[in-house]
TORPA-4810 file (N, C-alpha, C, O; in nm, 3 decimals):
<nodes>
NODE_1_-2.023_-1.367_1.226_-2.048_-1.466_1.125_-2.148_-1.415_1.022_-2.120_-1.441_0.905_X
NODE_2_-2.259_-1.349_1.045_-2.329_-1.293_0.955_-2.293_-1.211_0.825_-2.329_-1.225_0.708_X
NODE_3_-2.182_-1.089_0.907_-2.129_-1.029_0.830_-1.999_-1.138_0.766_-1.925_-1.055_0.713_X
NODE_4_-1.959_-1.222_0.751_-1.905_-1.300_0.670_-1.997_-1.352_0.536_-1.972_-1.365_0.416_X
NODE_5_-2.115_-1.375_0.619_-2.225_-1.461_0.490_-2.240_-1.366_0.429_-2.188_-1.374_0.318_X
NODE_6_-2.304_-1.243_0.455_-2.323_-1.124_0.409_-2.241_-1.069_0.289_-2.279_-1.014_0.186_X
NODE_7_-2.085_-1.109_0.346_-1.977_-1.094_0.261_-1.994_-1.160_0.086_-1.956_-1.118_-0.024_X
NODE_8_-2.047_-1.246_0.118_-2.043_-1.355_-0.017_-1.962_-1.472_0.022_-1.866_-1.484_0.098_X
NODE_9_-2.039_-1.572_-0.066_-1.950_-1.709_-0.091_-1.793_-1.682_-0.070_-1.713_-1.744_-0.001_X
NODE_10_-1.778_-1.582_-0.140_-1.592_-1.565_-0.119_-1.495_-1.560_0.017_-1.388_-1.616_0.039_X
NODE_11_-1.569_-1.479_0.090_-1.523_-1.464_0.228_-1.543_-1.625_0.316_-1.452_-1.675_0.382_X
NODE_12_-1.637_-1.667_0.304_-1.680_-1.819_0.371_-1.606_-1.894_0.336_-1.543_-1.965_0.415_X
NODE_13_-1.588_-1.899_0.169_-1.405_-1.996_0.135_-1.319_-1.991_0.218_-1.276_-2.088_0.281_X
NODE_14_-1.278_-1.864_0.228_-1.125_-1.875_0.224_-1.032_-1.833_0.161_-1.016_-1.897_0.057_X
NODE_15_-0.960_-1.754_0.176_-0.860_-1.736_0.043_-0.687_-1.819_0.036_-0.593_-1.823_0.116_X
NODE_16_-0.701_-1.852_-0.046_-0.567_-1.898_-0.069_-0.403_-1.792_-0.018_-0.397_-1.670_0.002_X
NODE_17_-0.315_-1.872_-0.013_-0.234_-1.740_0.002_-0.189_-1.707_-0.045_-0.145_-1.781_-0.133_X
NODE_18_-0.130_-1.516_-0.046_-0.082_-1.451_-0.114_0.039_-1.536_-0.244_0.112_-1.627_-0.203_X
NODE_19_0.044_-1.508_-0.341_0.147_-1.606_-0.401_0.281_-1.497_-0.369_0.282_-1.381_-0.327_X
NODE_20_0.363_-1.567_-0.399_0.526_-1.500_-0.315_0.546_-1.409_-0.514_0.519_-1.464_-0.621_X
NODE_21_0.585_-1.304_-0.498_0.638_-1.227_-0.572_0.784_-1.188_-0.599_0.834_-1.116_-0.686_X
NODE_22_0.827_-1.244_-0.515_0.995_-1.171_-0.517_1.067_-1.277_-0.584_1.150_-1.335_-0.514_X
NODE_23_1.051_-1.335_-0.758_1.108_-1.361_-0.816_1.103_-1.231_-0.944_1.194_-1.175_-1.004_X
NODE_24_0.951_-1.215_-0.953_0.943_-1.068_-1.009_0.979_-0.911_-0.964_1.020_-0.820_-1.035_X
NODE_25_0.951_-0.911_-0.832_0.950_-0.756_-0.754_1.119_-0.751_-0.749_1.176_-0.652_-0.794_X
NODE_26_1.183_-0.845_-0.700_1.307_-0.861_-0.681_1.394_-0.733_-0.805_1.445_-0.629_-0.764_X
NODE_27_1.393_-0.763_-0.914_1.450_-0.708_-1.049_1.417_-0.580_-1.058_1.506_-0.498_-1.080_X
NODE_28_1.269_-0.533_-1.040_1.223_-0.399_-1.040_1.265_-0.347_-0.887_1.255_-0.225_-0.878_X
NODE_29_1.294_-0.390_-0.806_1.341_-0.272_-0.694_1.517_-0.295_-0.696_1.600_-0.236_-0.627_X
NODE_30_1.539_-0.392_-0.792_1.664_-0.361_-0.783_1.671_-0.218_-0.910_1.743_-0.120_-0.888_X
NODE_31_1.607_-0.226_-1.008_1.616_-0.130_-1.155_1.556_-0.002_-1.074_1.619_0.103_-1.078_X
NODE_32_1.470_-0.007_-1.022_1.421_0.116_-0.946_1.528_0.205_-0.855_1.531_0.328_-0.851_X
NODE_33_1.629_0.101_-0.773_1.700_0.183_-0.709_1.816_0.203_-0.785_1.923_0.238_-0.736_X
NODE_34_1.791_0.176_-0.936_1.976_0.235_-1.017_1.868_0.340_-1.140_1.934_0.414_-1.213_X
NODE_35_1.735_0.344_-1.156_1.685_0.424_-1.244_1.767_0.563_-1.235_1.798_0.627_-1.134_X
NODE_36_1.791_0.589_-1.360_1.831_0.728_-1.382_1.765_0.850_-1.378_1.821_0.958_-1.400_X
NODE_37_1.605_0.834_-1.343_1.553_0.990_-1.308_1.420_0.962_-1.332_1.394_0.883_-1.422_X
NODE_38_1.318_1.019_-1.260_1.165_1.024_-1.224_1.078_0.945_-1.329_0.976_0.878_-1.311_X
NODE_39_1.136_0.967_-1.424_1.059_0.929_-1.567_1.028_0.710_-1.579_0.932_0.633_-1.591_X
NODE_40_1.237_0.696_-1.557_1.195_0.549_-1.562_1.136_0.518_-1.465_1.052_0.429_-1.480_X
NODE_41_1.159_0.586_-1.307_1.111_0.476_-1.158_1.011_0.533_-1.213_1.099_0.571_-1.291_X
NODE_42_0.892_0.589_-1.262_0.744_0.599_-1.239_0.734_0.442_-1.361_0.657_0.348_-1.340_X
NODE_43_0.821_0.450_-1.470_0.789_0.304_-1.521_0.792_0.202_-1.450_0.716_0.108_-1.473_X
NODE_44_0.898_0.201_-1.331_0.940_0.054_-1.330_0.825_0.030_-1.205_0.754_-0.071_-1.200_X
NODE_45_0.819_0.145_-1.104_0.676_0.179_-1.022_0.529_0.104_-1.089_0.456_0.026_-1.028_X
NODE_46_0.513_0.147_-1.222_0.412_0.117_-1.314_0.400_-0.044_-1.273_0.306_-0.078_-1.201_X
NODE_47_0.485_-0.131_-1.316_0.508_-0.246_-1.337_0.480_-0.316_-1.199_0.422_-0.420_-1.172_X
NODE_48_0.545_-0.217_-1.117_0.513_-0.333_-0.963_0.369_-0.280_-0.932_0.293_-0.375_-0.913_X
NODE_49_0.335_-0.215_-0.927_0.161_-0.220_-0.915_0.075_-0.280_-0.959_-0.038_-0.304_-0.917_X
NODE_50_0.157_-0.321_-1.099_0.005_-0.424_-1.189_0.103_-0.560_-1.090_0.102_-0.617_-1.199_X
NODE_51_0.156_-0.626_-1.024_0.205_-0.707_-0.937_0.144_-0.694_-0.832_0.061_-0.781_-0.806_X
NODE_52_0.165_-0.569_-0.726_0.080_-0.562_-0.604_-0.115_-0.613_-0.602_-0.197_-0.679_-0.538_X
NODE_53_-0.098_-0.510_-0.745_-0.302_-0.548_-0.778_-0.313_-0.673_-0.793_-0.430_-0.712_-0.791_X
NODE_54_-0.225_-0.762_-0.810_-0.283_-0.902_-0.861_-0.320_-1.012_-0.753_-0.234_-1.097_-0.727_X
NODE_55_-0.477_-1.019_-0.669_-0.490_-1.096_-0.568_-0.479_-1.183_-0.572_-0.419_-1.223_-0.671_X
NODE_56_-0.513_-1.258_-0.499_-0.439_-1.439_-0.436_-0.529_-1.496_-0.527_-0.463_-1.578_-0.591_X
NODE_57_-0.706_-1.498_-0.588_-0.766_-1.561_-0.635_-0.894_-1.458_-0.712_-0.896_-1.336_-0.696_X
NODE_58_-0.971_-1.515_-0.775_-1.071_-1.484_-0.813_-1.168_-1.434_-0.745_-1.232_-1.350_-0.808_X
NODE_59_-1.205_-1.456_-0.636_-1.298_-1.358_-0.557_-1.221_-1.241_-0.536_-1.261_-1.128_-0.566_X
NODE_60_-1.071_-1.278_-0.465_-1.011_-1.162_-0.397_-0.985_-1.032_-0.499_-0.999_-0.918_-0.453_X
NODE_61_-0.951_-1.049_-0.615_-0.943_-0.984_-0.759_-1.062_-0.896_-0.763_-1.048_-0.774_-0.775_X
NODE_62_-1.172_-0.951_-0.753_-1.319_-0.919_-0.754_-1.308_-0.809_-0.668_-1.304_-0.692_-0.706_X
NODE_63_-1.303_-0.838_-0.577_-1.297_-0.753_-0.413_-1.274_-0.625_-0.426_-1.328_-0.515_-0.418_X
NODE_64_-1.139_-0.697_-0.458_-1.035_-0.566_-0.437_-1.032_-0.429_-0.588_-0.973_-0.321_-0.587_X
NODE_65_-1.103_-0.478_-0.684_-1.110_-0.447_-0.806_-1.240_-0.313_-0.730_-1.226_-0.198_-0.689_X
NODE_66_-1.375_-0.422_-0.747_-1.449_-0.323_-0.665_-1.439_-0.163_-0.563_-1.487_-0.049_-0.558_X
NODE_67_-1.340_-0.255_-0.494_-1.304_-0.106_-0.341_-1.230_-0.009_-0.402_-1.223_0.101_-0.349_X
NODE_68_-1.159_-0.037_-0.535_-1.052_0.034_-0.627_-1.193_0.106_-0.697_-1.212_0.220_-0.656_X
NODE_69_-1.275_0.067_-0.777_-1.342_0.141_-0.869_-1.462_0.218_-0.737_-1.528_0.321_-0.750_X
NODE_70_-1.457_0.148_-0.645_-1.551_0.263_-0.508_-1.444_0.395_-0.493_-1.492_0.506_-0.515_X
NODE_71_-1.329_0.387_-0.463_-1.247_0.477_-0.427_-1.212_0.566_-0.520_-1.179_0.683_-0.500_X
NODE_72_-1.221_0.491_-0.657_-1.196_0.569_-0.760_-1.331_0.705_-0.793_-1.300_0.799_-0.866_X
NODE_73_-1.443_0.700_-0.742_-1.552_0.753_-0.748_-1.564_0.821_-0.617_-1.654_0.903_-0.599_X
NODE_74_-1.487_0.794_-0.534_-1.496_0.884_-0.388_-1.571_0.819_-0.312_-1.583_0.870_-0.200_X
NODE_75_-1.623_0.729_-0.329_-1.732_0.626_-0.298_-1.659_0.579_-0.178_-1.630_0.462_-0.204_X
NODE_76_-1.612_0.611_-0.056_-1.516_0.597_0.049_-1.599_0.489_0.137_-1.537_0.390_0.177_X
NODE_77_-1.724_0.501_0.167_-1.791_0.421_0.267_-1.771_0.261_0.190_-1.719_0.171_0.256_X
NODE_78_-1.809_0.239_0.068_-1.817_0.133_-0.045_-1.709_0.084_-0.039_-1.705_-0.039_-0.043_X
NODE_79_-1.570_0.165_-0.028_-1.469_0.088_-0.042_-1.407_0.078_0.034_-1.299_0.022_0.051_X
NODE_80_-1.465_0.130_0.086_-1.371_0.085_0.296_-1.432_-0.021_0.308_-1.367_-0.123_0.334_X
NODE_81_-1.627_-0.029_0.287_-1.684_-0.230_0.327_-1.568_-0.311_0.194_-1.502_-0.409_0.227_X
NODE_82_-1.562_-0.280_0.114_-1.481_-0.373_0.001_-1.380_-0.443_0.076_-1.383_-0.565_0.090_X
NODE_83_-1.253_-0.337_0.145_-1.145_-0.366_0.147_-1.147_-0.420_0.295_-1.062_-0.496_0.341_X
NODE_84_-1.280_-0.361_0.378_-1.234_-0.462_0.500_-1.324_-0.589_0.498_-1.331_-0.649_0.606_X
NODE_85_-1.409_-0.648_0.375_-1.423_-0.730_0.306_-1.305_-0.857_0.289_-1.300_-0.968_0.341_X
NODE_86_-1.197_-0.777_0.173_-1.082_-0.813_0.134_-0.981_-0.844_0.237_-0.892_-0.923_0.205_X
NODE_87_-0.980_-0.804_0.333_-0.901_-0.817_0.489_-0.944_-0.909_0.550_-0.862_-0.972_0.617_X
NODE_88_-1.076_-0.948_0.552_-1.114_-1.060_0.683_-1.108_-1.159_0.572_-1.022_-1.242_0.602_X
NODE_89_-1.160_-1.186_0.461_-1.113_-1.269_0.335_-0.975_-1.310_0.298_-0.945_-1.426_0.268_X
NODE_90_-0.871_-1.183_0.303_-0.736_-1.251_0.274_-0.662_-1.187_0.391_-0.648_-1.065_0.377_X
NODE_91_-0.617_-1.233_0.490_-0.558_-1.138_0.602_-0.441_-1.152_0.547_-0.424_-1.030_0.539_X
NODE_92_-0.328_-1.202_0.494_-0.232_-1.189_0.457_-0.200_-1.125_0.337_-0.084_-1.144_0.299_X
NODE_93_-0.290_-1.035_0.248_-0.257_-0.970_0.119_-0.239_-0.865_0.153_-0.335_-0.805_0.202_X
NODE_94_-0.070_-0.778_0.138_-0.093_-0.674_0.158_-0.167_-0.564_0.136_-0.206_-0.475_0.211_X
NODE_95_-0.183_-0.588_-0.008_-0.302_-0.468_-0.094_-0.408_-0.429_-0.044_-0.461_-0.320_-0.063_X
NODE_96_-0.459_-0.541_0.042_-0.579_-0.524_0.111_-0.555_-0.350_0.181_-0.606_-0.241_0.156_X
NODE_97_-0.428_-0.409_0.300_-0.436_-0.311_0.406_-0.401_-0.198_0.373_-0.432_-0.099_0.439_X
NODE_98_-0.308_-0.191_0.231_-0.307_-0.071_0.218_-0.412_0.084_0.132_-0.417_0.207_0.128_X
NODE_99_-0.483_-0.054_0.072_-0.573_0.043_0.004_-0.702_0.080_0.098_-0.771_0.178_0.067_X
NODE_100_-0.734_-0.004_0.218_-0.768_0.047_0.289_-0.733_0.211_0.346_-0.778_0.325_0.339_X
NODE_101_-0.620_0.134_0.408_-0.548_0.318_0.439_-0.558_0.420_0.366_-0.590_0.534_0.400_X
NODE_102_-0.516_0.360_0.211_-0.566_0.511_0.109_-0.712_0.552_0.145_-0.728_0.674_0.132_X
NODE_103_-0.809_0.494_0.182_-0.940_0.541_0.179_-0.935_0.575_0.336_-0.943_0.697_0.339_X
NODE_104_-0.928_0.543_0.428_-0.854_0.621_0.562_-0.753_0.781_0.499_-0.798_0.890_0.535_X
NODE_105_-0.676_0.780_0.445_-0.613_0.931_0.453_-0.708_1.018_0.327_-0.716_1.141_0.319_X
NODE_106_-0.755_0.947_0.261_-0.911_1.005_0.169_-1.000_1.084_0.263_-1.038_1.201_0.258_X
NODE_107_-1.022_0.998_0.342_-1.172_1.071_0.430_-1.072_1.125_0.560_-1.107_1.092_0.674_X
NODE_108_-0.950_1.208_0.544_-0.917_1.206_0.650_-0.897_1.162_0.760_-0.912_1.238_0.856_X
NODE_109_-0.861_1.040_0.777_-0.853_1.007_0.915_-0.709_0.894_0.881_-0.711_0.779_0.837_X
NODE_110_-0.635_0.947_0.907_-0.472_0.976_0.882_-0.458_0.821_1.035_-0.430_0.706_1.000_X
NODE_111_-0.479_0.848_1.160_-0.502_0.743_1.267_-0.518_0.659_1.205_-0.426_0.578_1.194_X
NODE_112_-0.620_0.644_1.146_-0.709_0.514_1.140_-0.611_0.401_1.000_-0.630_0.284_0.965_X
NODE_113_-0.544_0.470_0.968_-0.442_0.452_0.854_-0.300_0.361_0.872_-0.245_0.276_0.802_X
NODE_114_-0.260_0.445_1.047_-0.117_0.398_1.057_-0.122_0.241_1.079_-0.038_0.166_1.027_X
NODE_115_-0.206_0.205_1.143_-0.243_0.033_1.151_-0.262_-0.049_1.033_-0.216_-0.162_1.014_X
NODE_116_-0.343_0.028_0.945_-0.302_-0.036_0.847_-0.213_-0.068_0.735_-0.215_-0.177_0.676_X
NODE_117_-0.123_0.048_0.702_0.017_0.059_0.673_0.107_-0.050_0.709_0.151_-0.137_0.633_X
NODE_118_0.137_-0.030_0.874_0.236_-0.121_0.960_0.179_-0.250_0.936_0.259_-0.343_0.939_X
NODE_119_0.016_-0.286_0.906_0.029_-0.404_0.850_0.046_-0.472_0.704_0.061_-0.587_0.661_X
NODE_120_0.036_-0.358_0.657_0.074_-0.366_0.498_0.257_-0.384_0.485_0.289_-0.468_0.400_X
NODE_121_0.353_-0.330_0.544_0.449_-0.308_0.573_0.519_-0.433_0.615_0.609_-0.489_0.552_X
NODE_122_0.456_-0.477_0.752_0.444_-0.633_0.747_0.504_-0.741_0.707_0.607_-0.802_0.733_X
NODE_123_0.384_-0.754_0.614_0.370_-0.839_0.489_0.435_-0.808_0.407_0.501_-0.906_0.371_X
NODE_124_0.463_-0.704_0.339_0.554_-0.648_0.257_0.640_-0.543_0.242_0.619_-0.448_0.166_X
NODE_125_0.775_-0.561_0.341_0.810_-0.452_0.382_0.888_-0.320_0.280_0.930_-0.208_0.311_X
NODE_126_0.885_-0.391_0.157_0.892_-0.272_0.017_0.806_-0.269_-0.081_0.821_-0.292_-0.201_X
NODE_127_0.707_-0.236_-0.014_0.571_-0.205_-0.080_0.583_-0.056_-0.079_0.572_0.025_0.012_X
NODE_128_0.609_-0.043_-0.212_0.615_0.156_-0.280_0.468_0.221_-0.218_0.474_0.326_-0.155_X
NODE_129_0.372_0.171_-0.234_0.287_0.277_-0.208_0.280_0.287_0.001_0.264_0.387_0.070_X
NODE_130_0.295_0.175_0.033_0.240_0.151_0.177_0.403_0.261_0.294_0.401_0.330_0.397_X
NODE_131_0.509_0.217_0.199_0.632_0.282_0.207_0.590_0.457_0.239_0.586_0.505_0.352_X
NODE_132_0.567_0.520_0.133_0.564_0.669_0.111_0.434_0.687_0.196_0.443_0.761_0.295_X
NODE_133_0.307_0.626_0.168_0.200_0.658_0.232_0.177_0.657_0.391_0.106_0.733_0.457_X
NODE_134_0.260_0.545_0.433_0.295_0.549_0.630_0.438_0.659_0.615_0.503_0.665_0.719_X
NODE_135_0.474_0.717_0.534_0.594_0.828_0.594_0.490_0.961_0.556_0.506_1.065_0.620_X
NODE_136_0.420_0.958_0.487_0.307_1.114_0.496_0.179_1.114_0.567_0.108_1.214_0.571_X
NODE_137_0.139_0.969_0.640_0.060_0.953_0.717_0.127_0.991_0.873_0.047_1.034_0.956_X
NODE_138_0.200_0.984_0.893_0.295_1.004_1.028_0.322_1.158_1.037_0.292_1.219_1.139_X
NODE_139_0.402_1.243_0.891_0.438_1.369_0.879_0.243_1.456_0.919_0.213_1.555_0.985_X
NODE_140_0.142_1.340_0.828_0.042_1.460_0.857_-0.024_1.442_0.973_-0.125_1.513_0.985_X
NODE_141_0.006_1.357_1.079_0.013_1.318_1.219_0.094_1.443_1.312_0.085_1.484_1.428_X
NODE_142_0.173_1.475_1.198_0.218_1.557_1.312_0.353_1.490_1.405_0.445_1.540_1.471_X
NODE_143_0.313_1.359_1.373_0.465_1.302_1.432_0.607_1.297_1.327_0.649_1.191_1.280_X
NODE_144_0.659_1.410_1.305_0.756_1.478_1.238_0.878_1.373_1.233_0.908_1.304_1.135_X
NODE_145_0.939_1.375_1.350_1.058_1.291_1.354_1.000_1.132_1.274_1.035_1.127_1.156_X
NODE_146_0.930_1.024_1.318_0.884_0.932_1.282_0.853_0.956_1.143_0.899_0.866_1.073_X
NODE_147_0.813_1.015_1.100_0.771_1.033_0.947_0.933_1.093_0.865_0.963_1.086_0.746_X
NODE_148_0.994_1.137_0.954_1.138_1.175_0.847_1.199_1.025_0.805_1.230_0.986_0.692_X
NODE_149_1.209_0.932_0.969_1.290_0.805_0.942_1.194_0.742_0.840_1.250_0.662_0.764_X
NODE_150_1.050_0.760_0.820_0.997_0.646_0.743_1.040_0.674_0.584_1.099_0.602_0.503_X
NODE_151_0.984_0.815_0.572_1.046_0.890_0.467_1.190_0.839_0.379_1.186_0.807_0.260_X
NODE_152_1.279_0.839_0.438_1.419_0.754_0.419_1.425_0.631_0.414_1.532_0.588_0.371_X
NODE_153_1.347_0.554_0.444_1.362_0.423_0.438_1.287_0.374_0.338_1.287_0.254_0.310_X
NODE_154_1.172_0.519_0.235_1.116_0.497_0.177_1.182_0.490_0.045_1.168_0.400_-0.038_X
NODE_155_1.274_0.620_0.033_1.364_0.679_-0.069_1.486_0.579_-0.029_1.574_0.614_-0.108_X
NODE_156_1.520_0.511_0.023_1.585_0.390_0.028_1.555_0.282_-0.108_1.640_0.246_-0.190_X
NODE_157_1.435_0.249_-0.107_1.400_0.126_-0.201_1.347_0.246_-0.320_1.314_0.202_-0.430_X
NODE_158_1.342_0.355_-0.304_1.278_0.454_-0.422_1.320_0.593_-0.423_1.256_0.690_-0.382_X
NODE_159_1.434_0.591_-0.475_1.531_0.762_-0.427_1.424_0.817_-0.507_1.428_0.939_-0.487_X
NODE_160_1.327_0.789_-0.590_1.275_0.901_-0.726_1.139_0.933_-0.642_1.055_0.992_-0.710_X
NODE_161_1.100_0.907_-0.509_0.973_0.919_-0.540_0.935_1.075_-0.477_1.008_1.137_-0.400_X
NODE_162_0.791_1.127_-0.535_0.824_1.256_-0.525_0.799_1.328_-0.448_0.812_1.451_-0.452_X
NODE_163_0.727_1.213_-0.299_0.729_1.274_-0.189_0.886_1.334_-0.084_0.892_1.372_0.033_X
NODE_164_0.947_1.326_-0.143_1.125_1.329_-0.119_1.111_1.490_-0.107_1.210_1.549_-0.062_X
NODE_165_1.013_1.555_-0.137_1.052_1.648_-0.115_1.023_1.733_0.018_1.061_1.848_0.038_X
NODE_166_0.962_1.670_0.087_0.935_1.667_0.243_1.014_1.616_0.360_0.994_1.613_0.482_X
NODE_167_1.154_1.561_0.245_1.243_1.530_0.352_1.346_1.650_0.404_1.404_1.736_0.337_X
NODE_168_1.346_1.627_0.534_1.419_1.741_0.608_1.580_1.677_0.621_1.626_1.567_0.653_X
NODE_169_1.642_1.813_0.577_1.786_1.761_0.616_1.865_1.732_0.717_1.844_1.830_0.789_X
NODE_170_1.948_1.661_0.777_1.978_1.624_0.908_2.114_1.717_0.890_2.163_1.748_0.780_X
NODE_171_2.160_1.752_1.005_2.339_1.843_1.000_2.418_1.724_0.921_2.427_1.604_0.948_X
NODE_172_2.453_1.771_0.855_2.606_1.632_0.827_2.524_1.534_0.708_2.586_1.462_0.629_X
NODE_173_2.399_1.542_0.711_2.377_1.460_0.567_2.388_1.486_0.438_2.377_1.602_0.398_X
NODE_174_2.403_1.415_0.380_2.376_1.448_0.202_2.275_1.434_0.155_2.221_1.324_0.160_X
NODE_175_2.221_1.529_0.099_2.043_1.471_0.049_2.092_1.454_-0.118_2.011_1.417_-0.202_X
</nodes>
């Protein structure tokens, strides 16, 4: 409880919940999976991120804005308290868990990552960044096979993205 007060007024609220997106995300992962080549999916990519960034409320915005401009500075300890801030504050936003994880495979620790992915994943199971980032969190695990299927299921909702190139070919497939 301390570390809640500690947190700020924001965390002691409450956060509202995530608002539902898939009247917007819907259109861009459909345009994403007919884009004609790297150039538009990094646009239409563009577009669902300023969507993913957008938290449930005004503190959470705050939060998560913060652990983004900590991470952006390497500031890894700052934005790991931010985002597991942003986690006990909004447990249902995916953004939370996954930008966590980015600052987990930042400071190396790739483990400490896959939990938060699978819960980013979750919540949003075609989330572009949480997608590619649990299939190269798994490959740099070392768990090869698991990271090929995630890999594909990533280039599923995003044939353009440019970790694709770590995918291994199976006998009999078409890449």
């Amino acid at each position: 409880m301390a570390f809640l007060l500690a947190a700020g007024p924001a965390v002691a609220g409450g956060c509202p919940a995530a608002p539902d997106l898939s009247e917007e995300l819907d259109p861009l992962y459909e345009a994403l999976r007919l884009a004609p080549d790297a150039g538009a999916a990094q646009m239409i990519t563009n577009d669902m991120w300023r969507l993913y960034d957008n938290a449930p409320d005004g503190p959470s915005q705050e939060i998560l804005d913060e652990g983004m401009q900590a991470r952006a500075a390497f500031d890894l300890l700052a934005a790991r308290e931010r985002f597991d801030t942003l986690i006990l504050y909004c447990p249902d936003y995916a953004e939370g868990y996954n930008q966590r994880a980015f600052v987990h495979v930042l400071g190396g620790d790739y483990a400490a990552a896959v939990p938060d992915l699978e819960r980013a994943l979750a919540l949003n199971p075609r989330h572009i960044g949480a997608l590619s980032g649990y299939a190269l969190t798994l490959l740099a695990l070392g768990r090869e096979a698991e990271g090929q299927v995630a890999l594909r299921e990533a280039l599923e909702v995003n044939p353009w993205l440019p970790e694709r190139r770590f995918l291994e070919g199976v006998p009999g497939d078409e890449l």
